[in-house]
C-alpha positions as CSV (number, residue, x, y, z in Angstrom):
1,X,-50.9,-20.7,13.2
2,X,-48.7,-23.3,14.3
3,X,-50.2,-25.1,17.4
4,X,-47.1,-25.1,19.1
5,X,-46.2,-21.7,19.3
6,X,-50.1,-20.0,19.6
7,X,-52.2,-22.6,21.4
8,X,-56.1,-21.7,22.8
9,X,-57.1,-21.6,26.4
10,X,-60.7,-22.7,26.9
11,X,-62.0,-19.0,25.6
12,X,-60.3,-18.6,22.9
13,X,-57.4,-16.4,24.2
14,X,-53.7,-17.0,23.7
15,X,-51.8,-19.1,26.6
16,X,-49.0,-17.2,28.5
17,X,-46.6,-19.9,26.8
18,X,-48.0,-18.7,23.2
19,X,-47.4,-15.1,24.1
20,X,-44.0,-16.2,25.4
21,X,-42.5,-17.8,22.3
22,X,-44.0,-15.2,20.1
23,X,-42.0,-12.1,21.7
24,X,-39.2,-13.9,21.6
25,X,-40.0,-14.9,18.2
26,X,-40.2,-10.9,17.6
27,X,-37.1,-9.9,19.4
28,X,-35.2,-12.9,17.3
29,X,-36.2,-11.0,14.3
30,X,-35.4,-7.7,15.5
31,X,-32.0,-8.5,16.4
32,X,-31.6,-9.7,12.4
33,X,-33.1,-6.7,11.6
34,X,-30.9,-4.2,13.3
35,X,-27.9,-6.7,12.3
36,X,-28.6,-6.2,8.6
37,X,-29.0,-2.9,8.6
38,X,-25.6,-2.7,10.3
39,X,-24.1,-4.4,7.3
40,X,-26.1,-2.6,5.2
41,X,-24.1,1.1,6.9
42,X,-20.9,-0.2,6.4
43,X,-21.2,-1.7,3.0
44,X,-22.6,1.7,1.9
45,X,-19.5,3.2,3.5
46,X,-17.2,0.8,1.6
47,X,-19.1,1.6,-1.7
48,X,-18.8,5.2,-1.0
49,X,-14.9,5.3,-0.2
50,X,-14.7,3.2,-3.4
51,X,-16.6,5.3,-5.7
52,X,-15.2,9.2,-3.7
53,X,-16.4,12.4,-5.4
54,X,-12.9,13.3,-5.0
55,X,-12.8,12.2,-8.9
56,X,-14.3,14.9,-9.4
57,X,-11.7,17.3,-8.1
58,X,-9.0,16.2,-9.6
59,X,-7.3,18.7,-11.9
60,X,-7.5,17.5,-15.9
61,X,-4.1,18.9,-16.1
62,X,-2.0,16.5,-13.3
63,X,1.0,15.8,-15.1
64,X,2.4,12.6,-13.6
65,X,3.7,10.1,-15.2
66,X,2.6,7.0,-13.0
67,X,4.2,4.5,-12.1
68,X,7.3,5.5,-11.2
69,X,10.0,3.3,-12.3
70,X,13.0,4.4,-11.0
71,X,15.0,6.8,-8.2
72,X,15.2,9.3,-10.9
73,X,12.0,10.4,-11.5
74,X,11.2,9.4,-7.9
75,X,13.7,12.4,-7.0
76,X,11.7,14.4,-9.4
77,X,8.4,14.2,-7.6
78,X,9.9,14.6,-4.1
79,X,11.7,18.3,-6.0
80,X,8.1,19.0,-7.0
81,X,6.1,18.1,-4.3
82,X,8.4,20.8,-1.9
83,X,7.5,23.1,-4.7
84,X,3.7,22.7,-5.4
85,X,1.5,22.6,-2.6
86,X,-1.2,22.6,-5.2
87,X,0.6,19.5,-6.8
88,X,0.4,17.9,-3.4
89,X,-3.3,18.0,-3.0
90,X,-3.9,17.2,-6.6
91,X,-1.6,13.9,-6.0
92,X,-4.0,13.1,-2.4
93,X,-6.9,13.5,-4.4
94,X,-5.9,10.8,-7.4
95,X,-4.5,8.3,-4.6
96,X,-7.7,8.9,-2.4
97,X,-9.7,8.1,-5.7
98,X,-8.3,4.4,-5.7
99,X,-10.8,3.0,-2.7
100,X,-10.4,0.1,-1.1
101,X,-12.5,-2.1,1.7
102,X,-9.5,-2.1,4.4
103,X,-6.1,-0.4,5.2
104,X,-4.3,-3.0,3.5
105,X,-6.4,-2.8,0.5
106,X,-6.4,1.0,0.2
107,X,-2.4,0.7,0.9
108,X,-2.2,-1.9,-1.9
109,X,-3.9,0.4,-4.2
110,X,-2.2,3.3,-3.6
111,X,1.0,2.2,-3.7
112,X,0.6,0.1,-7.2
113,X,-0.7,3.6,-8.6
114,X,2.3,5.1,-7.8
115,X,5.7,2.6,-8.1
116,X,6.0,0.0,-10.4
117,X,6.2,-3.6,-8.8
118,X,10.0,-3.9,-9.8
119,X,11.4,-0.5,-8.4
120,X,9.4,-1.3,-5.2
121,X,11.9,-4.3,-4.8
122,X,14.6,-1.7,-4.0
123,X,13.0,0.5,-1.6
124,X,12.6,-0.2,2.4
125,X,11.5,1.5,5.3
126,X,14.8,2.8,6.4
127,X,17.0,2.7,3.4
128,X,19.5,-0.1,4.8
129,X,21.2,-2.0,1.8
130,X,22.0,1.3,0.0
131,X,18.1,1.2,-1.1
132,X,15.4,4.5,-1.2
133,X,14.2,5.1,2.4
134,X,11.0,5.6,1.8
135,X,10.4,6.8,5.8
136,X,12.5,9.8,4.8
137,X,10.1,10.6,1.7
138,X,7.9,13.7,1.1
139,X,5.6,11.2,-0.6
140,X,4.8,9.5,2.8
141,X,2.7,12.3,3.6
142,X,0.8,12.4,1.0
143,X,-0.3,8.5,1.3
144,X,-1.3,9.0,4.8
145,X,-3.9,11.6,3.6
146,X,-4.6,9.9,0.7
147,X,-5.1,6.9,3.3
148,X,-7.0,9.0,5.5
149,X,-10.0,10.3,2.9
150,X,-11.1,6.8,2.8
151,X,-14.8,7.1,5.1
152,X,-13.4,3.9,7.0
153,X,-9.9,4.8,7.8
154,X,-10.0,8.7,8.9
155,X,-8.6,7.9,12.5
156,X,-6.0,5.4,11.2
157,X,-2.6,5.7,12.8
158,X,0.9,6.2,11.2
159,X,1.9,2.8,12.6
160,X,-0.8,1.6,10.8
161,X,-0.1,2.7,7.8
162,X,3.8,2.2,8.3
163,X,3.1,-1.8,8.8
164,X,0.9,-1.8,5.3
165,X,3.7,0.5,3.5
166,X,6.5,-2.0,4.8
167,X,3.6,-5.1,3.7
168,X,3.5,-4.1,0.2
169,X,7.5,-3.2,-0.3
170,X,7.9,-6.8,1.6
171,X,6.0,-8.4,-1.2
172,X,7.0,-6.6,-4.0
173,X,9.7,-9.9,-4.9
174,X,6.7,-12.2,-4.9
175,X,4.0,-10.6,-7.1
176,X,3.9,-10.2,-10.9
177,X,4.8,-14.0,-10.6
178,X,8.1,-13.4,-9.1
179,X,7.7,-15.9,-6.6
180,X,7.5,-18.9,-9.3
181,X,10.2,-16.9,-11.0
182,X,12.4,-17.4,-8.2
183,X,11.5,-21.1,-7.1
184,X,11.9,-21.8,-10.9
185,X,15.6,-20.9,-10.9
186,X,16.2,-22.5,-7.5
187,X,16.8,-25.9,-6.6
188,X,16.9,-27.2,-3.4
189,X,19.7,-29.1,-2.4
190,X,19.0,-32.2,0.0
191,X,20.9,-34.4,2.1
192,X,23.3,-36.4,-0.4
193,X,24.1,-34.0,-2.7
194,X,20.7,-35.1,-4.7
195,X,19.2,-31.8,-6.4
196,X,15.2,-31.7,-6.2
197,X,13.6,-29.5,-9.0
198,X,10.0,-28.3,-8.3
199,X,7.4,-30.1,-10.1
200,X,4.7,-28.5,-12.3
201,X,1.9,-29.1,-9.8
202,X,4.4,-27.4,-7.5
203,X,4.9,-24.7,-9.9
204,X,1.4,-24.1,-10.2
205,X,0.5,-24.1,-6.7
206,X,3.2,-21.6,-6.0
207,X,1.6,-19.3,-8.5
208,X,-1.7,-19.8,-7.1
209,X,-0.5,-18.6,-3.6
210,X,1.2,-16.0,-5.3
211,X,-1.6,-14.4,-6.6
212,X,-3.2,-15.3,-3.2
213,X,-0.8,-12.9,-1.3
214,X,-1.1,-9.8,-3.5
């Protein structure tokens, strides 16, 4: 053993300095211990909310036809949802089947299962610009108990899940690409009257933090 830590008094016994570094040696490594298996809980938590047995419960006969792509059909679920309580919990089941590590995650995922990227570009919170309020929906509901299922997110609040909702419509203009799409057909004008187009470098990066933020 190393001299420094376990050094001999005179008969052969462990010094009070030995003993010393050696429990705090042991409580070092305890400390890693207990931390580890810490991680170890919630990553199993994460796996589990990931991988739900809710799969199993979901009816072979859901007839949705997901994503939704425009008011219409959006209508159409809201009209069937008020009907069909059993079409409700069928619906939480599929979304709470998506996973996800965090709210915004599980948000992301659910709401990509259920609205294309493009109608998401004309829905808000409220409904201000003659858009779909999606405050006001029947849908809302059953995302917050989809939300909810996840193992890590059961005592999330509505604000909570109102700031992720309002994230994902936010961004919907900047995913699939759109926001290299947009800087494409835009040119900056600068002092002058001298027109700067974006480089391809610039283009690239700008799809790179694209992807970045979805």
């Amino acid at each position: 053993m190393n001299q420094s830590i376990c050094s001999e008094s005179g008969n052969g016994t462990l010094d009070s300095n030995a003993l010393r570094k050696i429990v705090e040696l042991l409580t070092q490594v305890n400390t890693s211990v207990n931390t580890l298996a810490e991680q170890v809980r919630h990553n199993t938590m994460v796996l589990q909310s990931m991988t739900s047995s809710s799969l199993a419960e979901i009816p072979d006969d859901l007839d949705l036809d997901l994503p939704i792509a425009n008011k219409q059909a959006l209508d159409s679920l809201e009209e069937e949802l008020q009907q069909n309580r059993t079409m409700q919990k069928s619906l939480v089941l599929l979304l709470a089947s998506k996973g996800g590590s965090n709210i915004k995650d599980v948000t992301r995922r659910i709401m990509t299962t259920l609205l294309t990227n493009q109608f998401m570009t004309s829905i808000n919170w409220t409904g201000q610009g003659d858009k779909v309020a999606f405050g006001k929906l029947r849908l809302l509901k059953v995302i917050a108990r989809a939300i909810r299922r996840n193992s890590i997110l059961g005592n999330v609040t509505d604000a909570d899940i109102q700031k992720e909702i309002v994230r994902c419509l936010h961004g919907a203009l900047d995913r699939d690409g759109g926001r290299l799409v947009r800087m494409r057909k835009r040119s900056a004008t600068v002092s002058g009257g001298v027109t700067a187009t974006i480089t391809r470098p610039a283009q690239e990066q700008l799809a790179a933090e694209s992807d970045l933020s979805e």
